[in-house]
C-alpha angles and dihedrals in degrees: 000000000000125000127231119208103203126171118293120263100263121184131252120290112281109215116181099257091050081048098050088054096052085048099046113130088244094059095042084055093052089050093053098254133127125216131207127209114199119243111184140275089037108310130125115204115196127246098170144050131331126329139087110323095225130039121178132147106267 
């Protein structure tokens, strides 16, 4: 018996519009996350899933 190392298993390639669909807002929701859009002067608005609609430092 004799072992072979060979190169990982690696995904498919990831391009940035391949990454911007898995990322859609639709597709964050279905999974269960949530995802903030900045707003300005520290605040974070929600775009995805459930959560508080605003976030901000105060």
């Amino acid at each position: 018996m004799r072992r072979l190392i060979g190169a990982p298993n690696t995904p498919r390639k990831w391009t940035d519009s391949n990454m911007r669909t898995n990322l859609s807002a639709s597709n964050l929701e279905r999974f269960g996350f949530m995802q903030y859009k900045k707003a300005g002067d520290g605040k974070y608005e929600k775009t995805a899933g459930a959560g508080p609609d605003v976030i901000s430092k105060d």
